[in-house]
N, C-alpha and C positions, 0 to 999 in steps of 0.2 A: 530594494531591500537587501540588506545584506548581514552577514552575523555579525554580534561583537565578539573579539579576544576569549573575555566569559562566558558567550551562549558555545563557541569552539569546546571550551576548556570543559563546560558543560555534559554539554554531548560526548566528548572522550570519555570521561568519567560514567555517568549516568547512562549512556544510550540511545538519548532521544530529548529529544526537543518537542515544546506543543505550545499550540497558543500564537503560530506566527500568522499576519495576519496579510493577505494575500488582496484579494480583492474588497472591493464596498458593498454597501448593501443593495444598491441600483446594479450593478456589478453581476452578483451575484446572483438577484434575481433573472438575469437573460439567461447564466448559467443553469439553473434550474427551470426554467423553461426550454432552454434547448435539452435537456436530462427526460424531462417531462416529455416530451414529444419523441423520441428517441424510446423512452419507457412504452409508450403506447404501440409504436411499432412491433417493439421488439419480446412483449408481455411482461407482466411480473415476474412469471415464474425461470427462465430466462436471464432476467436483469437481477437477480437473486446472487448470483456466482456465476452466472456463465456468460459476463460480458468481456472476455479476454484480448487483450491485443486489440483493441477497435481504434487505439490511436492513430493506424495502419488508413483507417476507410470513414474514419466520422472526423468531421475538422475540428468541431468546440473540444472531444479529445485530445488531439492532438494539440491543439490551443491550449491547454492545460498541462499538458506534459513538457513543454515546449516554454511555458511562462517563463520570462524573465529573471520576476521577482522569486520562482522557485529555483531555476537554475544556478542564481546567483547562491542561494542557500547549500545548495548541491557543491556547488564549486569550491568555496568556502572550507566544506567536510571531505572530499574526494578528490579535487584540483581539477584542470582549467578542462582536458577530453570526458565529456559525459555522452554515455550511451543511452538511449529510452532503452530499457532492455525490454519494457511490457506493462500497461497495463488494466486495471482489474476492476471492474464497480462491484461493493458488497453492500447488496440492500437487504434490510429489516424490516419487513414489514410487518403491523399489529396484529396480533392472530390470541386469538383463546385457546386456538385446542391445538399447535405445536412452538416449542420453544428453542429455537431456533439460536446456535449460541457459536463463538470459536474457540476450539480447545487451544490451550497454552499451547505455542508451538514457537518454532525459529524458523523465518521465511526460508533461508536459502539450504535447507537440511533436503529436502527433496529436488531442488534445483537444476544439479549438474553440470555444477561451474568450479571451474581452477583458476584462482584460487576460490574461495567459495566465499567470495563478498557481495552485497550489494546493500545501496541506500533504498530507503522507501519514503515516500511523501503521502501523506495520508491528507489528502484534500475532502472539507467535508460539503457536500452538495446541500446537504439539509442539518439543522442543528445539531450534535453528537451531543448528548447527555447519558448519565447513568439511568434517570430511566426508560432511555431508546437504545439501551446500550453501545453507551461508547468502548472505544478499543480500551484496553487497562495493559501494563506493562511493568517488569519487574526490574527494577534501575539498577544497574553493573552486573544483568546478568547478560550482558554480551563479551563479558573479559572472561568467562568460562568457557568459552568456544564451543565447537558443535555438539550438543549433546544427543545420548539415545531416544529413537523417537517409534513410537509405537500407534496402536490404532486408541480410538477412545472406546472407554466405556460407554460413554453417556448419549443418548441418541439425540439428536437434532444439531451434530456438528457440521458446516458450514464448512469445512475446509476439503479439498479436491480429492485425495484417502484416506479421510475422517483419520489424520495422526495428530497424536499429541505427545508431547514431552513426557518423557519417562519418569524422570526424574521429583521428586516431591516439588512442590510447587507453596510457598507460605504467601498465602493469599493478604496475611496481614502486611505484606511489604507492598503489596501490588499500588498501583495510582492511576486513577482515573484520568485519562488524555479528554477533557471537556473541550468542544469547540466549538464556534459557530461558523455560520454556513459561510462559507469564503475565509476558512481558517486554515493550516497545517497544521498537523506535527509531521516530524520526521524521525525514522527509528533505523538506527543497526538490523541489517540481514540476523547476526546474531542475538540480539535482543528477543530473550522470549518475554510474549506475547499474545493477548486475545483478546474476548467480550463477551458479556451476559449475554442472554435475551434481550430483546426487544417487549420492556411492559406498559409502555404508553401506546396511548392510541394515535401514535406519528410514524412516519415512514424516519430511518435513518441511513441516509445513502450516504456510502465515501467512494473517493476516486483514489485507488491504490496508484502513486504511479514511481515504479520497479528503474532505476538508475545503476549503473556501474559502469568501470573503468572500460575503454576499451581493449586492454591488455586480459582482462578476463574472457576464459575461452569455455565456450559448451564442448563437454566431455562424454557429456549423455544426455538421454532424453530427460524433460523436468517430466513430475508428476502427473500432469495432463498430456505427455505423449505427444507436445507439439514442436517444432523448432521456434528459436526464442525471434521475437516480430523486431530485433534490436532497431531502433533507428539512429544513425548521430544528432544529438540537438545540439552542442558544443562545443568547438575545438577538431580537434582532429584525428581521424580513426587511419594507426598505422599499420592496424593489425588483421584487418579483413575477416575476425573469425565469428562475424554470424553473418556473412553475405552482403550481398546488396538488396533490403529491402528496400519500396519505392511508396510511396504515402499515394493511396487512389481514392481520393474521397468522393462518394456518391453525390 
């Protein structure tokens, strides 16, 4: 898989890409039973936002961060050195009595990277619809650069210290990224970005997985106080500045 010229020219413009389509549905379902089994180990509440960096120690992770067919995509928007930088499962689960949601935000505003770029791959595990709430994004708003960013109001936000975009937010531009299970999209670090609640009675798991150059350097700590798991999956790291992490899968 690779981009055309137009889905390029696209993404420049717009932000983000969806809808590309990665694996099959036989595919897809090992993936989701390796997820499945991985969920059970490791609980719900857990697999919610707090499965970070696992590309490091779980394989079908790193099997996915590591894909071809996404790399190729990566490559395409970034060029030929790509880093894993990190990443992230955000699951949704059905619930009546909290509404669980992620404020508009821009991924790399808490980060702590010079320059402050990175691609995102939004792999969805289980079907992404608007009533399992899929991610929604707001198209060229990554050519306004880092905006102010604050805590929310609204309680049940899902992001690591509950921040969100300061700045007014016109929900009527927004677009729903729909996808099915063994889909991407792909979005600008700067693209703001987020998702309803969850109001079906489905689980909605995506596999965030966090890419940049590796001429981009950690300058501080991100949001979670961790150092970044970078791995190389592509090309060549001549710049040594996240270490030598080492993949130890259980």
């Amino acid at each position: 898989m690779s981009l055309t010229p137009e889905q390029i020219r696209f993404f420049e413009e717009h932000g983000y890409l969806t809808g590309l389509p990665v694996h099959n549905r036989a595919e897809v379902t090992q993936i989701r039973q390796a997820f499945d089994e991985f969920e059970a180990r490791e609980g719900k509440e857990n697999c919610e936002t707090g499965l970070l960096g696992r590309h490091v120690d779980v394989r079908f992770v790193w099997e996915q961060a590591s894909q071809p067919k996404i790399l190729d995509c990566i490559e395409a928007l970034m060029g030929t050195d790509i880093m894993v930088l990190s990443t992230h499962f955000f699951c949704k689960y059905p619930s009546s009595t909290t509404q669980k949601f992620v404020a508009w935000h821009q991924d790399v505003t808490y980060w702590g990277l010079k320059p402050p770029f990175a691609l995102t791959a939004w792999y969805a595990i289980d079907d992404s619809d608007v009533e399992n709430g899929c991610m929604r994004v707001i198209p060229g708003s990554h050519r306004r650069g880092i905006m102010e960013h604050g805590q929310s109001t609204r309680p049940g936000n899902l992001l690591s210290i509950n921040q969100a975009v300061q700045t007014d937010v016109d929900e009527n531009q927004a677009v729903d990224l729909v996808l099915n299970a063994g889909e991407i999209s792909i979005h600008h670090g700067h693209l703001i970005h987020g998702s309803n609640p969850n109001q079906s009675d489905r689980r909605r798991c995506g596999l965030t997985l966090r890419y940049c150059p590796p001429s981009v350097k950690p300058v501080q700590a991100s949001s979670v106080g961790k150092p970044w798991p970078a791995v190389l999956a592509r090309g060549e790291d001549r710049f040594n500045n996240f270490g030598q992490w080492e993949l130890q899968f259980k």
